[in-house]
N, CA, C and O atoms as a DFTB+ gen file, in Angstrom:
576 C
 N C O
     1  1      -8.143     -20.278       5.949
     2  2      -7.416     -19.262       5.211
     3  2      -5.945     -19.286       5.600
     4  3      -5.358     -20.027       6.389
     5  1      -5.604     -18.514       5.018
     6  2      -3.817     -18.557       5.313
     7  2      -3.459     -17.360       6.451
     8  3      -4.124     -16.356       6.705
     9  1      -2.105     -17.833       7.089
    10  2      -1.950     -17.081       7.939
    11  2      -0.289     -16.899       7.482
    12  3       0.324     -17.953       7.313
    13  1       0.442     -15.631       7.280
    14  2       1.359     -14.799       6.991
    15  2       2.166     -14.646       8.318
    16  3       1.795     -14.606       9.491
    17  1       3.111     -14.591       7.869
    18  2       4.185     -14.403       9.300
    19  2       5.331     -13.530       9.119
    20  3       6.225     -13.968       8.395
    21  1       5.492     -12.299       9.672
    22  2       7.007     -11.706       9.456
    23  2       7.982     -11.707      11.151
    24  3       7.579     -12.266      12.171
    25  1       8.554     -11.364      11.092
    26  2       9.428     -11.084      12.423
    27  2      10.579      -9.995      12.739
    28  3      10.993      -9.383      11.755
    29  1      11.042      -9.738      13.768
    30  2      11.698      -8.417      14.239
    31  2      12.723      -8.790      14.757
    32  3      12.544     -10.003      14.873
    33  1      14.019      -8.480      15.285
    34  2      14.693      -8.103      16.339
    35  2      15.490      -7.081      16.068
    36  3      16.308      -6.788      15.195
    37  1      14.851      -6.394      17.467
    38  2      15.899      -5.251      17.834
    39  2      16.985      -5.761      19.261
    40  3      16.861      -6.518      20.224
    41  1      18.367      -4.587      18.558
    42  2      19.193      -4.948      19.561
    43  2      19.267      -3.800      20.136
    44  3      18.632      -3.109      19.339
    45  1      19.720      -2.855      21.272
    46  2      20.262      -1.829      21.589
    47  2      18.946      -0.797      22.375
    48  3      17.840      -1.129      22.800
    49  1      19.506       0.298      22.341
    50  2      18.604       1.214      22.354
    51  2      17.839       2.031      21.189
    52  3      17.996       2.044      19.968
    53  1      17.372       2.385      21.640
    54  2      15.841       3.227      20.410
    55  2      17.091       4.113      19.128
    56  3      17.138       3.967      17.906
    57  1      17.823       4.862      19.896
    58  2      18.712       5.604      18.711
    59  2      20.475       4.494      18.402
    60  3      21.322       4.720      17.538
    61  1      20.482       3.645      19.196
    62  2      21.836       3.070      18.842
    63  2      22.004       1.920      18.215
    64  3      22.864       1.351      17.542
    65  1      20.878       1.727      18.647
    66  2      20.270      -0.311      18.454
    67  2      20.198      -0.351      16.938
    68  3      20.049       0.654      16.242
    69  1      20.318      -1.615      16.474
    70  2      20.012      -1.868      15.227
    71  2      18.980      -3.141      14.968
    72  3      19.022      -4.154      15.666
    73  1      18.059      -2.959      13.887
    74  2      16.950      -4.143      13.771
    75  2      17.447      -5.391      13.004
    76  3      18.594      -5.748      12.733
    77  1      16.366      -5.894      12.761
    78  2      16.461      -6.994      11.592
    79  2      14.998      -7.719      11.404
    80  3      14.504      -8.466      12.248
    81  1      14.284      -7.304       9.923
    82  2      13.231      -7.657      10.257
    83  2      13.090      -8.786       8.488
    84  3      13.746      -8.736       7.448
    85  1      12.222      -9.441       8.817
    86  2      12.346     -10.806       7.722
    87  2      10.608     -10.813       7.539
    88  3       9.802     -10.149       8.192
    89  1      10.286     -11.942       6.259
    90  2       9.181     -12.008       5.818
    91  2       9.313     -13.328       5.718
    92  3      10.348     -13.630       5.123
    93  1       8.274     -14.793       6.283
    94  2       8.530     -16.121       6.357
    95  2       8.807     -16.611       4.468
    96  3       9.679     -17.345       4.002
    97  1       7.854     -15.973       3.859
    98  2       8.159     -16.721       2.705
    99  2       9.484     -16.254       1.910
   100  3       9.629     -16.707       0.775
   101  1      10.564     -15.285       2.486
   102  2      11.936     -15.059       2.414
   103  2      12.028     -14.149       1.461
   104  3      13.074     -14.079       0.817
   105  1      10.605     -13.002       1.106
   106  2      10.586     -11.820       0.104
   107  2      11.105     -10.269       0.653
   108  3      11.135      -9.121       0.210
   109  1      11.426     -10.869       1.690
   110  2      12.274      -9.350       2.442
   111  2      12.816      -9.685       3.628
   112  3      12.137      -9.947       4.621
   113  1      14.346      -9.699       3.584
   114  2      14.796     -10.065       5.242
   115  2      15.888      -9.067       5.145
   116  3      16.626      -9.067       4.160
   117  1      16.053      -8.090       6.256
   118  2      17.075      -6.795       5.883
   119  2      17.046      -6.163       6.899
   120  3      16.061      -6.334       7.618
   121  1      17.937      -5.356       7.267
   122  2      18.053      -4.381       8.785
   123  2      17.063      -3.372       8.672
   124  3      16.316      -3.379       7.694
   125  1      16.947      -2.343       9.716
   126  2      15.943      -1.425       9.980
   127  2      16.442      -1.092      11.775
   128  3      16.893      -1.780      12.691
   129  1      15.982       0.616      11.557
   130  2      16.804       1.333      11.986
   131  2      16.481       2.695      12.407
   132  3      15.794       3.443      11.712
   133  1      17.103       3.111      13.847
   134  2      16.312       4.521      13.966
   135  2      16.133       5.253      12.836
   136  3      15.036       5.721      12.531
   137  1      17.315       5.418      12.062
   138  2      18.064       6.532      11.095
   139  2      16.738       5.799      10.110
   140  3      15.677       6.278      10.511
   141  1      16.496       4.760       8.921
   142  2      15.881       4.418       8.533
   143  2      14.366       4.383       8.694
   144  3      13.529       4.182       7.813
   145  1      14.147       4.654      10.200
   146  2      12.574       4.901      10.264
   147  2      12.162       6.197      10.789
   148  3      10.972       6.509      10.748
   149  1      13.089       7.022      11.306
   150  2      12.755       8.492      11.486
   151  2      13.623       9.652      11.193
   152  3      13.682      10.716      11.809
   153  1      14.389       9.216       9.995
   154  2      15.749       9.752       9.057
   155  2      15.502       9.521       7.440
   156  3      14.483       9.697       6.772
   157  1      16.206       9.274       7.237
   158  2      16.728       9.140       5.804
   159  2      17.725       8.251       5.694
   160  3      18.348       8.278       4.633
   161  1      18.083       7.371       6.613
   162  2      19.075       5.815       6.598
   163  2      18.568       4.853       5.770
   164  3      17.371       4.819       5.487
   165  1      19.486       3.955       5.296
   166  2      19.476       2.843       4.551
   167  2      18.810       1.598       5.267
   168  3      19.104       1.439       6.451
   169  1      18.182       0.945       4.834
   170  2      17.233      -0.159       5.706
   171  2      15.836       0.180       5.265
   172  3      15.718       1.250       4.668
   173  1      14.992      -0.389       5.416
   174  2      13.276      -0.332       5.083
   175  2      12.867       0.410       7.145
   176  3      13.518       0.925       8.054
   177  1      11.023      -0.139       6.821
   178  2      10.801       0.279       8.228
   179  2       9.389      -0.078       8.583
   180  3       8.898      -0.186       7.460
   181  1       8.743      -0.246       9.156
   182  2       7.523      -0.822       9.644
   183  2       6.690       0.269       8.139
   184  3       6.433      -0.117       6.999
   185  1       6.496       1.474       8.677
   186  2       6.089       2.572       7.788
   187  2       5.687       2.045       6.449
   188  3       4.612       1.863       5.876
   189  1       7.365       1.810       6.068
   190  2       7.094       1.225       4.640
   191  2       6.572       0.176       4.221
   192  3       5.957       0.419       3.183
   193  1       6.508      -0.922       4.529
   194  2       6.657      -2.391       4.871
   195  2       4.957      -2.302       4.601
   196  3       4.408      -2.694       3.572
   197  1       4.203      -1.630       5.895
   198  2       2.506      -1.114       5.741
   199  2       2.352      -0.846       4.255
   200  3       1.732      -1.661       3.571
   201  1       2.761       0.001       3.834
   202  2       2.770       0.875       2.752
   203  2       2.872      -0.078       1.468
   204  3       2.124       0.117       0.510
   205  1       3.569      -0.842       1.470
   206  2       4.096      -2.385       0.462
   207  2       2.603      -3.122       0.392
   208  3       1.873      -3.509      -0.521
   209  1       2.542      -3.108       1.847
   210  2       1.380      -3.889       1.657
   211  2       0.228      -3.272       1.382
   212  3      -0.246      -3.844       0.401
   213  1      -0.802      -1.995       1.896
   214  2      -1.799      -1.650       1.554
   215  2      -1.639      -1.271      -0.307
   216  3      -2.719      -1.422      -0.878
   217  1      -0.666      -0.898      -1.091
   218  2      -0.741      -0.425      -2.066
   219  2      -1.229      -2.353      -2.769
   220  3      -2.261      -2.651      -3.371
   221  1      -0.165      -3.211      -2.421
   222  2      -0.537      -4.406      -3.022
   223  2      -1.738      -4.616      -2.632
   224  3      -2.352      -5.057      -3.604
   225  1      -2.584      -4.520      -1.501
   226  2      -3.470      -5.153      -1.474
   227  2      -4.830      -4.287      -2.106
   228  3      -5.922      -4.848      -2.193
   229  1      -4.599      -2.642      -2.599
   230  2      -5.721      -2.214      -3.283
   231  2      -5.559      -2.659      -4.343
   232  3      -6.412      -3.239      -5.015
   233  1      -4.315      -2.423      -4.666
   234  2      -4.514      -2.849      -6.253
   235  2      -4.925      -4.396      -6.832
   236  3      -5.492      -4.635      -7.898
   237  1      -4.590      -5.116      -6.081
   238  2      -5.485      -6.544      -6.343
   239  2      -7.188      -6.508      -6.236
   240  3      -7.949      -6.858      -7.138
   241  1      -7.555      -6.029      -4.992
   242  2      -8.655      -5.883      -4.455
   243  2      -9.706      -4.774      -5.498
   244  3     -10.926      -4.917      -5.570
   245  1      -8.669      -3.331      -6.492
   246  2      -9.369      -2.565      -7.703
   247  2      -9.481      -4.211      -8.464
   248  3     -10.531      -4.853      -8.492
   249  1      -8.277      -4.651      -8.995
   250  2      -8.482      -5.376     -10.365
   251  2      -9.691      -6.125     -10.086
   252  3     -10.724      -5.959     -10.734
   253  1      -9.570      -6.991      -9.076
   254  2     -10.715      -7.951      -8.705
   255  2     -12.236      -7.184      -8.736
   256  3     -13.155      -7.805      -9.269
   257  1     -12.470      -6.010      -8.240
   258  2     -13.788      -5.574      -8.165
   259  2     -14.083      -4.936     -10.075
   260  3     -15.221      -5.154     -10.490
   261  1     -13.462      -4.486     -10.707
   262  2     -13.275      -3.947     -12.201
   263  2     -13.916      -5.257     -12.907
   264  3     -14.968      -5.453     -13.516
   265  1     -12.677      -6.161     -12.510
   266  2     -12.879      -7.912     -13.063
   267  2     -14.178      -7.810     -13.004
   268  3     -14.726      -7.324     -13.994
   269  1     -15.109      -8.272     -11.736
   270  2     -16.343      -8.695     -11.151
   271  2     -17.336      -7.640     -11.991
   272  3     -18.332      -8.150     -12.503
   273  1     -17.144      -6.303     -12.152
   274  2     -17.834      -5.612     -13.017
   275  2     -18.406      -5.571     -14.335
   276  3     -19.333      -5.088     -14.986
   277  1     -17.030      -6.590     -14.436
   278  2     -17.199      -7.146     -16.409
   279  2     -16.131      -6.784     -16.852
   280  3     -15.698      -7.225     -17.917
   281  1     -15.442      -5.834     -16.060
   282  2     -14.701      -4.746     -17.178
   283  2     -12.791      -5.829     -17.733
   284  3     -12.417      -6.590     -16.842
   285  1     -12.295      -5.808     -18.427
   286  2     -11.268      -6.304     -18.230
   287  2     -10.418      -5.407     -18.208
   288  3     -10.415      -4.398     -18.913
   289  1      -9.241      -5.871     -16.981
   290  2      -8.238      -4.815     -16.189
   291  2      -6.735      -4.849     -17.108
   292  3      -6.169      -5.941     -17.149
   293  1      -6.226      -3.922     -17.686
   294  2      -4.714      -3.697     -18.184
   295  2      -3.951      -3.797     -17.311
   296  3      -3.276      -4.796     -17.061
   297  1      -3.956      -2.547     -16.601
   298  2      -3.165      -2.353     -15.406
   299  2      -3.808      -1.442     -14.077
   300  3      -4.645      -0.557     -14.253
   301  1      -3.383      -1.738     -13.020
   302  2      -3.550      -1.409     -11.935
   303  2      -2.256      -0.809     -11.056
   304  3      -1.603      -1.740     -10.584
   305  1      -1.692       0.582     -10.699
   306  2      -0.857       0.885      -9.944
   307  2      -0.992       1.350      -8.938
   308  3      -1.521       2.459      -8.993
   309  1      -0.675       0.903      -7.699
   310  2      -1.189       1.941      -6.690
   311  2      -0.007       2.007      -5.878
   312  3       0.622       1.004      -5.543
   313  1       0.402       3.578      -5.454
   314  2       1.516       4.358      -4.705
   315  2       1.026       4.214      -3.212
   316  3       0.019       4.910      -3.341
   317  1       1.005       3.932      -2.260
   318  2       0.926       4.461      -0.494
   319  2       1.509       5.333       0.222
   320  3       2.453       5.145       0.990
   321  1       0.971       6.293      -0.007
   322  2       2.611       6.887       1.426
   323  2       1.790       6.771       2.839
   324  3       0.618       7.108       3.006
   325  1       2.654       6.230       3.792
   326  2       2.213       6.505       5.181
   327  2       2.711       7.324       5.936
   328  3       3.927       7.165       6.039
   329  1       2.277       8.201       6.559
   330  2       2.363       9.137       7.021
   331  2       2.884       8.560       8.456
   332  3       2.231       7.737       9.097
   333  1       4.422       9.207       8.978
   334  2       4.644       8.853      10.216
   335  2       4.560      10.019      11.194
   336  3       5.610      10.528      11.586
   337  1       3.527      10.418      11.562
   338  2       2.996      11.368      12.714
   339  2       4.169      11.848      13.581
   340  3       4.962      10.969      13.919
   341  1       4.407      13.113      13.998
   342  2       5.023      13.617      15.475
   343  2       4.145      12.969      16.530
   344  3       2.920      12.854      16.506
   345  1       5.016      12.561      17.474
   346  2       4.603      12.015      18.520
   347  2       4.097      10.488      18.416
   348  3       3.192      10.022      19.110
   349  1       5.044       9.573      17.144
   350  2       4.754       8.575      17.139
   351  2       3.660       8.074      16.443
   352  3       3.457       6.919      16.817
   353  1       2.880       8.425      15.611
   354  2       1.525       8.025      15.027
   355  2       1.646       7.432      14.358
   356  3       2.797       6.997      14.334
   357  1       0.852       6.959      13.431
   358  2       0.967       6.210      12.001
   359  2      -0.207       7.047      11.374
   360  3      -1.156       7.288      12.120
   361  1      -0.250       7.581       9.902
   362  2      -1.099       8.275       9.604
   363  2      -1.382       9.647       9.372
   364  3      -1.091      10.407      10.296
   365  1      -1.864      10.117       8.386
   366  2      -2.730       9.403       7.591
   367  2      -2.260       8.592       6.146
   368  3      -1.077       8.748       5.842
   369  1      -2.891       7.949       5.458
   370  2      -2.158       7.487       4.094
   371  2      -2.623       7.259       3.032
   372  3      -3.509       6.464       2.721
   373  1      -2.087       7.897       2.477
   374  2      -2.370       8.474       1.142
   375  2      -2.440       7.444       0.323
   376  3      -1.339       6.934       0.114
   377  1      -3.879       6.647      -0.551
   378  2      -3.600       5.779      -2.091
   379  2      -3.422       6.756      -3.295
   380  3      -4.162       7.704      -3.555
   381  1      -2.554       6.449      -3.833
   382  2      -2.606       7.273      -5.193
   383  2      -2.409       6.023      -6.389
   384  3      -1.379       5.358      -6.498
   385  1      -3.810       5.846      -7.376
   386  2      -3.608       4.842      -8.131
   387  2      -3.960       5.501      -9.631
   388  3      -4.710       6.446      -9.876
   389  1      -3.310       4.830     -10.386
   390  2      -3.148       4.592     -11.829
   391  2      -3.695       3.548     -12.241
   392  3      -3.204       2.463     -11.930
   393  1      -4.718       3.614     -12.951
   394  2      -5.210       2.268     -13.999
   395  2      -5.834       2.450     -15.141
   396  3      -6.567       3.408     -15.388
   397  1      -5.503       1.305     -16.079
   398  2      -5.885       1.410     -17.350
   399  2      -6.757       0.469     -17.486
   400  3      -6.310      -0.636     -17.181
   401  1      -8.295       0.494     -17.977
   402  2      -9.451      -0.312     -18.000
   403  2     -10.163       0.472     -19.257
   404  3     -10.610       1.618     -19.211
   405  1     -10.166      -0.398     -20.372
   406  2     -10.671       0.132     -21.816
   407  2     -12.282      -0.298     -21.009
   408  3     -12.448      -1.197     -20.185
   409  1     -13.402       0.722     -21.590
   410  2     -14.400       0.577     -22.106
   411  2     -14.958       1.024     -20.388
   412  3     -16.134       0.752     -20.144
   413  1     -14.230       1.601     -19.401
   414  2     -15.064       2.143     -18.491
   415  2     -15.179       3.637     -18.300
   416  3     -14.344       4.521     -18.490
   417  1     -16.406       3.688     -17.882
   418  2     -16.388       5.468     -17.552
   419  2     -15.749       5.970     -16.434
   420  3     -15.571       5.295     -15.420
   421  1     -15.310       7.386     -16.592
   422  2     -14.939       7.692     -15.479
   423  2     -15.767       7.749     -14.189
   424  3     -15.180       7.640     -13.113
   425  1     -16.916       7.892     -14.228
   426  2     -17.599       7.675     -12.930
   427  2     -17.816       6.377     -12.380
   428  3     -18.001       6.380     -11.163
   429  1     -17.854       4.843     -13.167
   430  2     -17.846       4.192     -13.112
   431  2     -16.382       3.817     -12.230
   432  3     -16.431       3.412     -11.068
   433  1     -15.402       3.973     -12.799
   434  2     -14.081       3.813     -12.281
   435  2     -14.139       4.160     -10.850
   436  3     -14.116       3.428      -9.861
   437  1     -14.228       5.589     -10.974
   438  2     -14.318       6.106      -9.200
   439  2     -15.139       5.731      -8.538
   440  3     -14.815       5.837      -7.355
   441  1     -16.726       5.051      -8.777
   442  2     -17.482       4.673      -8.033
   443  2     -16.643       3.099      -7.147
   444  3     -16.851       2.633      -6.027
   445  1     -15.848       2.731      -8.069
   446  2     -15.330       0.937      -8.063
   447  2     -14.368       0.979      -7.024
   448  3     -14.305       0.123      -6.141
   449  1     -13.457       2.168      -7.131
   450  2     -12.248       2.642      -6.796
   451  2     -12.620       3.182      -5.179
   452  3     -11.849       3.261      -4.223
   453  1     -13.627       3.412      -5.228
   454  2     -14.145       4.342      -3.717
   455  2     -14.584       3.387      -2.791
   456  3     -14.321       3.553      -1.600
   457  1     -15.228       2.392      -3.178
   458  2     -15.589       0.964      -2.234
   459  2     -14.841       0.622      -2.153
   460  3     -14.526       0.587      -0.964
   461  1     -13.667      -0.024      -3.179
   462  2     -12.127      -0.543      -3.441
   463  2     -11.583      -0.337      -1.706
   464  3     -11.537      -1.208      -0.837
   465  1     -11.232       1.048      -1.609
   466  2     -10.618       1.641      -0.491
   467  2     -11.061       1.152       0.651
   468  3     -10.265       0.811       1.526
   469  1     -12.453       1.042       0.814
   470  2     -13.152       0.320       2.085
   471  2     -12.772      -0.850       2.349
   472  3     -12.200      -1.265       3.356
   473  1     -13.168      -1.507       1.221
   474  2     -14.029      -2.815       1.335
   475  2     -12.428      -3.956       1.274
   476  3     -12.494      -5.152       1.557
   477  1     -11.002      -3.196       0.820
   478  2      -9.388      -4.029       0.964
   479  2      -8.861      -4.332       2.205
   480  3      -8.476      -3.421       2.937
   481  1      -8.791      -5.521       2.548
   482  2      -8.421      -6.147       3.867
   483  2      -7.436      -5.332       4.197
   484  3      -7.655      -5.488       5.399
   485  1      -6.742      -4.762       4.191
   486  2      -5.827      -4.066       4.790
   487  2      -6.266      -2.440       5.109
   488  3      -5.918      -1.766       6.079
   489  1      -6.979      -2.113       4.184
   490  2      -7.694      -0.534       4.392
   491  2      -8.372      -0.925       5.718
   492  3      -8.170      -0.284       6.749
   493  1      -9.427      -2.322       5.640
   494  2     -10.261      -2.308       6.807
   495  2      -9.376      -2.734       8.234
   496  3      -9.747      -2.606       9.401
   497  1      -8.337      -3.175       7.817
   498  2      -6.853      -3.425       9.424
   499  2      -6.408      -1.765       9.910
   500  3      -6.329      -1.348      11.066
   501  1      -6.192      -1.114       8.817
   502  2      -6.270      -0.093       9.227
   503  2      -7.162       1.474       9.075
   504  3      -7.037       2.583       8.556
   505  1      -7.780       0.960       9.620
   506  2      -9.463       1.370       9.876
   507  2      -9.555       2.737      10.806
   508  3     -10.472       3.547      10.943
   509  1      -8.032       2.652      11.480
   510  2      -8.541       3.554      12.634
   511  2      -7.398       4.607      12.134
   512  3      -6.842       5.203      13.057
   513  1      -6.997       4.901      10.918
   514  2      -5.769       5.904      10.303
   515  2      -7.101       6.708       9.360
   516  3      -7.952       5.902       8.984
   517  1      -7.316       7.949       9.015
   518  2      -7.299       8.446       7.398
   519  2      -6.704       7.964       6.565
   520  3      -5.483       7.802       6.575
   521  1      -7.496       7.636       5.658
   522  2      -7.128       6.688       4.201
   523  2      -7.545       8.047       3.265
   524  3      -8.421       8.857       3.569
   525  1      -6.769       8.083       2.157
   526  2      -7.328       9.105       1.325
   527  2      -7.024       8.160      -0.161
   528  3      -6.279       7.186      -0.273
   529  1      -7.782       8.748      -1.102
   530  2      -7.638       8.003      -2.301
   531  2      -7.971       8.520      -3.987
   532  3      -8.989       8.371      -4.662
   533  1      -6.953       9.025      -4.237
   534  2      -6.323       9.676      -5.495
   535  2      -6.411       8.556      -6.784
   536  3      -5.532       7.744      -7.076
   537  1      -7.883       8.767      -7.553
   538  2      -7.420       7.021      -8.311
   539  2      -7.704       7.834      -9.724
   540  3      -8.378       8.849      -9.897
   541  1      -7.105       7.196     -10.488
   542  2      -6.711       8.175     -12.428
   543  2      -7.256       7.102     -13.029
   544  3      -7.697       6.203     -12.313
   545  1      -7.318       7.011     -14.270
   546  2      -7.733       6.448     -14.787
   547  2      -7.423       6.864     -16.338
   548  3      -8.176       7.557     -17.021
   549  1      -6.257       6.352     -16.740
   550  2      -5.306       6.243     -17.838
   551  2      -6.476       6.296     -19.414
   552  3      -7.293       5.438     -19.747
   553  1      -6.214       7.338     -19.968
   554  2      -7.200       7.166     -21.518
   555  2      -6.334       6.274     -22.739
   556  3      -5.239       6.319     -23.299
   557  1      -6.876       5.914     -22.744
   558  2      -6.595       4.991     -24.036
   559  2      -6.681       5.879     -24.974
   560  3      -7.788       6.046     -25.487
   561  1      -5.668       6.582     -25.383
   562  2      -5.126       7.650     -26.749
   563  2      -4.787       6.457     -27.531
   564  3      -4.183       5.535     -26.982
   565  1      -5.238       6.375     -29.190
   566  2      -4.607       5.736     -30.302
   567  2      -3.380       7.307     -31.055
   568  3      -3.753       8.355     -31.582
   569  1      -2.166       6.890     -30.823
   570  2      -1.270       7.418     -32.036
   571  2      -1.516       7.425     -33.197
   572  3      -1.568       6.263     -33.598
   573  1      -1.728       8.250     -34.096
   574  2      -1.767       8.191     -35.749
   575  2      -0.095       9.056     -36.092
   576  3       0.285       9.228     -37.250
């Protein structure tokens, strides 16, 4: 299987220092920063970065299980927020997804959507946070 690589450096101290964190295949390389990870500063942040990734990886991991169902997938959106704890935590984090799949039921959807959450390599990396999971399921209204 493949193995993914990102990287870090920090310079300074915890509030003065400044980062720099990169992604090998060159889809994000950019500073990061006290102000940016426990503020409102310019720069990304581990936090988010998680967050990039668990939302990409449900929403591949919904389409794929929908797919496998029979059903064919329109669209798939999924939001993350991660929750950055007092006292340093990570957690808990919130999926909130949007998808449009003609010809499924709603219980069907949420049944797909509820394993979805488990069963996504990254839900199961982070295994040891609350995962919560908010999933919609878009109606296909015709306009007249």
């Amino acid at each position: 299987m493949a193995v993914r690589s990102g990287s870090a450096v920090w310079n300074g101290d915890l509030k003065g220092g400044k980062g720099h964190l990169k992604v090998d295949s060159g889809a994000y390389d950019g500073p990061y920063s006290f102000s940016s990870r426990f503020e409102e500063g310019t720069g990304t942040n581990p936090e988010e970065l998680i967050a990039a990734a668990h939302a990409g990886c449900f929403s591949m991991a919904l389409a794929n299980g929908l797919a496998s169902a029979g059903f064919t997938v329109e669209k798939v959106e999924t939001t993350a927020k991660v929750h950055l704890t007092a006292g340093v935590g990570i957690g808990p984090i919130e999926l909130i997804n949007r998808s449009r799949v003609p010809g499924i039921s709603s219980a069907q959807f949420q049944e797909i959507a509820a394993a979805t959450k488990i069963a996504c390599p990254v839900s199961k990396a982070l295994s040891a946070v609350e995962i919560t999971l908010e999933a919609h399921l878009d109606s296909l209204e015709v306009a007249f």
